[in-house]
C-alpha positions in Angstrom: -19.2 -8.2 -5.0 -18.2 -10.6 -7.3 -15.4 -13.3 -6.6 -13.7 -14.1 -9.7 -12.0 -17.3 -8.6 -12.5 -19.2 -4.9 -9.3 -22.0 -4.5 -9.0 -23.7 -1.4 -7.2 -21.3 1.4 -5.2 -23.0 3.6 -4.7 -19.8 5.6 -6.6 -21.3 7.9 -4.9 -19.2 11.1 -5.4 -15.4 11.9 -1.6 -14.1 11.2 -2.7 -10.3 11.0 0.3 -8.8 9.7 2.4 -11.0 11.1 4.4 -14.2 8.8 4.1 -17.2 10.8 6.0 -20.5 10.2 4.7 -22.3 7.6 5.0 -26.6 7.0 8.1 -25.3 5.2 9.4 -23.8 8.4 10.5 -20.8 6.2 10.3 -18.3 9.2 12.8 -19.1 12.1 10.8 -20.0 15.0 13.0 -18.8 17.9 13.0 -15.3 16.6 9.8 -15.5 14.9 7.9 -16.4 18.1 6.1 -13.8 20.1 6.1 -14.6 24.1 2.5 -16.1 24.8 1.0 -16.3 21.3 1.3 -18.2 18.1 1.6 -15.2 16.2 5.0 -13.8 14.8 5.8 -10.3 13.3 4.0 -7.7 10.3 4.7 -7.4 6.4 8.1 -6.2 5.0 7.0 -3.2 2.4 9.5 -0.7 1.7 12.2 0.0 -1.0 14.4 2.3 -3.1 17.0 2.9 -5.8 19.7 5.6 -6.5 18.0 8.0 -8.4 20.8 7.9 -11.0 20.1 4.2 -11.4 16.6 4.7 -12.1 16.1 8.4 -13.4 14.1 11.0 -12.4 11.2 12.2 -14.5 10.6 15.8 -14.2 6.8 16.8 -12.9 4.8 17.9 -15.9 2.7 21.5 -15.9 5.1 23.2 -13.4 5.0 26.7 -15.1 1.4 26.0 -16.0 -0.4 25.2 -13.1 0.7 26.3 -8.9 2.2 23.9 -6.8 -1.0 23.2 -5.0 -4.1 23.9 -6.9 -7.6 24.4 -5.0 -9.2 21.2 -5.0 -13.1 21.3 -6.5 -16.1 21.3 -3.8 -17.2 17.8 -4.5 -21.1 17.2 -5.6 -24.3 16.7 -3.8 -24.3 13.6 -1.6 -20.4 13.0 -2.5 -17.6 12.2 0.7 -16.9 15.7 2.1 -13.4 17.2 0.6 -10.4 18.5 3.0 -11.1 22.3 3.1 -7.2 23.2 4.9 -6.1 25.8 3.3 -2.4 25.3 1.5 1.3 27.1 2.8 2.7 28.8 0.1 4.6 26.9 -2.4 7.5 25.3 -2.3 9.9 25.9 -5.4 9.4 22.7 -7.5 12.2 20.2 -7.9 11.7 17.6 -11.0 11.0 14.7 -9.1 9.1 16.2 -6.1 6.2 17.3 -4.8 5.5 19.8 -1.4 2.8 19.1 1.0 0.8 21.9 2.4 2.6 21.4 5.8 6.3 21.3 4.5 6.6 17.6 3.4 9.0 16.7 0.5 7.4 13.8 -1.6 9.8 12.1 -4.1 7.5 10.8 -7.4 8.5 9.0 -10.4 6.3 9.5 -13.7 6.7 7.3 -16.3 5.0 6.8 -20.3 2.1 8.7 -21.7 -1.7 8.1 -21.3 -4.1 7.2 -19.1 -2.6 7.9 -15.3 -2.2 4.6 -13.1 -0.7 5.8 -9.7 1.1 3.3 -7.5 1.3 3.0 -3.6 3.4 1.2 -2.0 3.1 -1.1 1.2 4.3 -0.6 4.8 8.2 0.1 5.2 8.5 -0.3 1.1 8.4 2.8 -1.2 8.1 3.5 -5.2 10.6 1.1 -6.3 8.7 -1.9 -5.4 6.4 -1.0 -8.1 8.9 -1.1 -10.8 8.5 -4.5 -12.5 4.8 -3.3 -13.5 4.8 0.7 -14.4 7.5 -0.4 -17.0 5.2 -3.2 -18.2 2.2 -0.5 -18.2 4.5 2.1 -19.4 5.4 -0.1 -22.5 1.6 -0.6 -22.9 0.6 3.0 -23.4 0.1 4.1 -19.5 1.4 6.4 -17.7 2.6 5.7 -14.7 3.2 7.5 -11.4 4.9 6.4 -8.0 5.5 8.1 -4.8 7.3 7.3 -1.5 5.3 7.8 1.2 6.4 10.7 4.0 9.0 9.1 5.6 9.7 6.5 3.6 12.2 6.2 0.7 13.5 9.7 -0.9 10.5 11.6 0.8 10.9 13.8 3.3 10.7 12.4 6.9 8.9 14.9 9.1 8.2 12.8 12.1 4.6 13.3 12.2 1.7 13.3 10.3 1.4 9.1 9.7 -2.4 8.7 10.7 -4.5 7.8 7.7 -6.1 11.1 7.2 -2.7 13.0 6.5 -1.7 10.5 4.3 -4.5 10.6 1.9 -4.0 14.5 1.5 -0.3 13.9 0.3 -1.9 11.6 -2.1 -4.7 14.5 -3.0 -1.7 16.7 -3.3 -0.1 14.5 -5.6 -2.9 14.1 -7.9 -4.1 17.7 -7.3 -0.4 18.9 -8.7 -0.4 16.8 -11.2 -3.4 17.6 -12.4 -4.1 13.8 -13.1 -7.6 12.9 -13.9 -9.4 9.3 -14.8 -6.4 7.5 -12.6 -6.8 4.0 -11.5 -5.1 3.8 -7.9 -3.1 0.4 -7.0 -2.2 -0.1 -3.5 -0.2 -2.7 -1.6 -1.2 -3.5 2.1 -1.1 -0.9 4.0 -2.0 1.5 1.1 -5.3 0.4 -0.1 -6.1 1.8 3.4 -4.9 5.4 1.9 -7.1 4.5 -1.0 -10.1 3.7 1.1 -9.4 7.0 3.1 -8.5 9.1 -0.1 -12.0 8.2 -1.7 -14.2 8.8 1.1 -12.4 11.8 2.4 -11.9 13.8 -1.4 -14.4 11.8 -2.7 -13.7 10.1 -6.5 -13.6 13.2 -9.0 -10.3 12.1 -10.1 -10.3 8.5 -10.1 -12.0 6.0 -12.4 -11.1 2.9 -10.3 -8.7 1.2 -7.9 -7.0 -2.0 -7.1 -6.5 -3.3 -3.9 -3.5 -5.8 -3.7 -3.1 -8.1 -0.5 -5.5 -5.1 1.6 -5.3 -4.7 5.2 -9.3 -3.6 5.2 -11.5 -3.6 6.6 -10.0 -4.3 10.0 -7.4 -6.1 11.6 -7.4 -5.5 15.2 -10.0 -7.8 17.4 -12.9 -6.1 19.0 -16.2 -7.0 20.6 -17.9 -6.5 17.2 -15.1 -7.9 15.1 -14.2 -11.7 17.3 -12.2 -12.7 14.1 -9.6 -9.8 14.4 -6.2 -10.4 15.7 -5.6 -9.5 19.6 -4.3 -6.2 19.8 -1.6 -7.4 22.3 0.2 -8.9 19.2 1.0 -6.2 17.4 2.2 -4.4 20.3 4.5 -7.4 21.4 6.1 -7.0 17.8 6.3 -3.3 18.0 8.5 -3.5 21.1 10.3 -6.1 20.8 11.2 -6.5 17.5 10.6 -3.3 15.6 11.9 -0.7 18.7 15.0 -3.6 18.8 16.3 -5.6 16.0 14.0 -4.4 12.8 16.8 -5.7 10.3 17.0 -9.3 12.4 13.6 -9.4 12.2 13.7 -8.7 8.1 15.8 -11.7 7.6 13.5 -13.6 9.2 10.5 -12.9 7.9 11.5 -12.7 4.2 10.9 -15.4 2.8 6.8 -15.7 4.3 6.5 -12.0 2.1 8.0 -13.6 -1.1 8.5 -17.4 -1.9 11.2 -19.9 -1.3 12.0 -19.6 -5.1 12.4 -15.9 -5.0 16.1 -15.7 -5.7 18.4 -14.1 -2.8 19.2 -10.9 -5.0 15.1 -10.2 -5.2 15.1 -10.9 -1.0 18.0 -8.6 -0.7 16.5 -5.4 -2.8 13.2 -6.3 -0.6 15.2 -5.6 2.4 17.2 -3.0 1.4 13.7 -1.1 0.9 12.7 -1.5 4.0 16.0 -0.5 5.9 15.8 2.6 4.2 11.8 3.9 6.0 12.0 5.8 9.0 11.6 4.5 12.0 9.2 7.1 13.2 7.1 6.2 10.2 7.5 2.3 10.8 6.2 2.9 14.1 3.4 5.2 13.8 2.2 4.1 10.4 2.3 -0.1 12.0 -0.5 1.7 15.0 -2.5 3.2 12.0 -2.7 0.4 10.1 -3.2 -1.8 12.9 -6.2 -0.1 14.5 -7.9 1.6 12.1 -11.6 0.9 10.8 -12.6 1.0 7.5 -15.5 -1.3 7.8 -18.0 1.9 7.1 -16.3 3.6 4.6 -15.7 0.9 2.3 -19.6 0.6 1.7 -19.7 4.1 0.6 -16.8 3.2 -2.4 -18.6 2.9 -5.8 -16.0 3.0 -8.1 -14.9 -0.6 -9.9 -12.4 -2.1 -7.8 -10.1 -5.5 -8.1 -8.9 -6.8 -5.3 -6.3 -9.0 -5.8 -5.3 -11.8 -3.3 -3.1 -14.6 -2.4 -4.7 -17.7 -0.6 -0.8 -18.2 1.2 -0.7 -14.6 2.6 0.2 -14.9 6.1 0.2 -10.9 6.5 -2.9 -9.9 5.4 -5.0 -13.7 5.7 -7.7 -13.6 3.1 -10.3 -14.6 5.3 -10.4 -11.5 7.3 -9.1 -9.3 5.1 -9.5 -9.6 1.3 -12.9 -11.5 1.2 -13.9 -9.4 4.1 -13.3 -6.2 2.2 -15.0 -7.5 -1.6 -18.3 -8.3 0.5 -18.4 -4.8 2.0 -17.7 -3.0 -1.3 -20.6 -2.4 -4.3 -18.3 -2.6 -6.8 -15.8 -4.8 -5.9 -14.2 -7.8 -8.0 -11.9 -10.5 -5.9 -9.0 -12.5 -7.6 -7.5 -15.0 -5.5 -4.6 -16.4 -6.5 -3.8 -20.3 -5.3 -0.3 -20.6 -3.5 0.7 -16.9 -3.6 2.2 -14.7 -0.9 1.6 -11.3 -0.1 4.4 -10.0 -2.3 2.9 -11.6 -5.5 3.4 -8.7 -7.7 6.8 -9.9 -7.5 6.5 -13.6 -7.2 3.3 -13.8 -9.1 4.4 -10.9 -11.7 3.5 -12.1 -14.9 0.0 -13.2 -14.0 -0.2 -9.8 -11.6 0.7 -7.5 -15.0 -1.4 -9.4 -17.0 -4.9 -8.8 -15.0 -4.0 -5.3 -14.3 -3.6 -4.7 -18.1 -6.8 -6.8 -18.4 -8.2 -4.5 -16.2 -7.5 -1.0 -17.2 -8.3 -1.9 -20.6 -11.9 -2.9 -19.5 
């Protein structure tokens, strides 16, 4: 593990995925404030545009390959592949992609070249990556977004929200695609789908990843993790503010995910993103994320990784997150970046754009 810059942190609490008021006092404290702790709520990540505002690309090598291909039996020694066997096919629609248990998946596919595939955070979907697959798209990449079940244009099936489902719909995207040498970016919640993806189909199709603002390896406290955040926490903000005022608790916790200099439009789209999940899929995928482990798996992962990181996150706090993760992994490279949030591919998006770039060209 190698860590590329070390600034001071002054996250110096455990917020989990929870924002917590800040000197600024940029989080409202009497609905930030969860009964009996010090903690407040989880990250906002969720998002989408009319799809005649941003155009739908059609999927490529629909007449020339079936909707869901057989994937390869994976090497000696390799992370053992799925082996479910696919429904029948779906008709394809340009712009979507069918699960092998019935699940729409709305995908974007920009530019030509080397395939960089984008997934997106808790409660945001495809459009939050916009700002960079047009800056990699102008840069010779091709890029490739989806919204997760439930979430955004995809279908919302109610089920199917643990990690293990969720990195076959990402198999079955790449699988239908046919994409190979990708580089995989996540956001939160996703580099756990990552994580999962890898050591559950194993790394035939992917060249590298990038882990932005991770979740892994653990958040939740145990006897053998004292540094985790007490499981009672998330709960508190699952029934009281997610199962009761989700959009109060958006304004609220805005500006903690961006910056006080974000303008109000950029806050707004933010939001607008995540009003648009399922509540199902908020819920479920919030437990997952919350109390999964990844602390094993991550040791297994030997392709080059960047992890990516803001020193001001107070939903994913470096210390037991994004360090946490870089010492675990062989192959892993950590960024941090001094003052910056957990949405800093939007607050930070010049200097984000500019080490991916710096990265994929490597």
């Amino acid at each position: 593990m190698v860590v590329r810059s070390t600034p001071n942190c002054s996250a110096t609490w455990l917020a989990g995925l929870f924002p917590t008021p800040d000197a600024r006092g940029s989080v409202t404290a009497n609905r930030n404030a969860i009964k009996g702790s010090s903690f407040t709520s989880e990250v906002i990540a969720g998002g989408t545009w009319n799809d005649e505002a941003v155009g739908v690309r059609s999927i490529r090598k629909v007449h020339s390959a079936p909707a869901f291909p057989s994937r390869s039996v994976p090497s000696a020694g390799a992370p053992t592949m799925s082996t479910s066997s696919p429904s029948p096919a779906a008709p394809v629609r340009p712009g979507f992609i069918h699960t092998d248990d019935g699940v729409t998946l709305f995908c974007r596919d920009w530019g030509e070249g080397k395939p960089v595939v984008f997934l997106s955070s808790w409660s945001l979907n495809s459009d939050s990556w916009a700002y960079q697959m047009l800056a990699l798209a102008e840069h010779g990449y091709r890029c490739v977004a989806y919204d997760r079940r439930g979430h955004g244009r995809s279908s919302d099936p109610g089920t199917g929200f643990d990690f293990d489902r969720l990195a076959d719909d990402l198999a079955t995207l790449l699988d239908t695609l046919d994409l190979e040498g990708v580089t995989l970016v996540g956001h939160s919640m996703s580099c756990g789908e990552i994580i999962r993806y890898l050591s559950r189909h194993g790394s035939r199709r992917v060249s590298r990843a990038v882990l932005v603002g991770t979740v892994t390896p653990t958040l939740s406290r145990t006897n053998d993790n004292p540094e985790g955040i007490d499981p009672a926490v998330f709960e508190s903000f699952r029934s009281d503010w997610l199962m009761r005022d989700f959009p109060a608790w958006l304004e609220d916790n805005i500006r903690p995910f961006l910056t006080a200099e974000s303008s109000p439009d950029m806050m707004a789209w933010v939001k607008s993103m995540a009003l648009q999940a399922s509540m199902k899929a908020l819920l479920d995928c919030h437990r997952a994320t919350t109390s999964t482990d990844f602390r094993q798996e991550l040791q297994d992962i030997a392709v080059p990784t960047l992890l990516i990181h803001g020193d001001l996150d107070v939903s994913s706090p470096l210390g037991i997150t994004g360090r946490k993760t870089a010492e675990l992994m062989p192959n892993a490279t950590l960024t941090v970046y001094e003052g910056a949030p957990h949405g800093l591919f939007l607050t930070h998006m010049d200097r984000f754009n500019r080490d991916l770039l710096t990265f994929l060209d490597a």
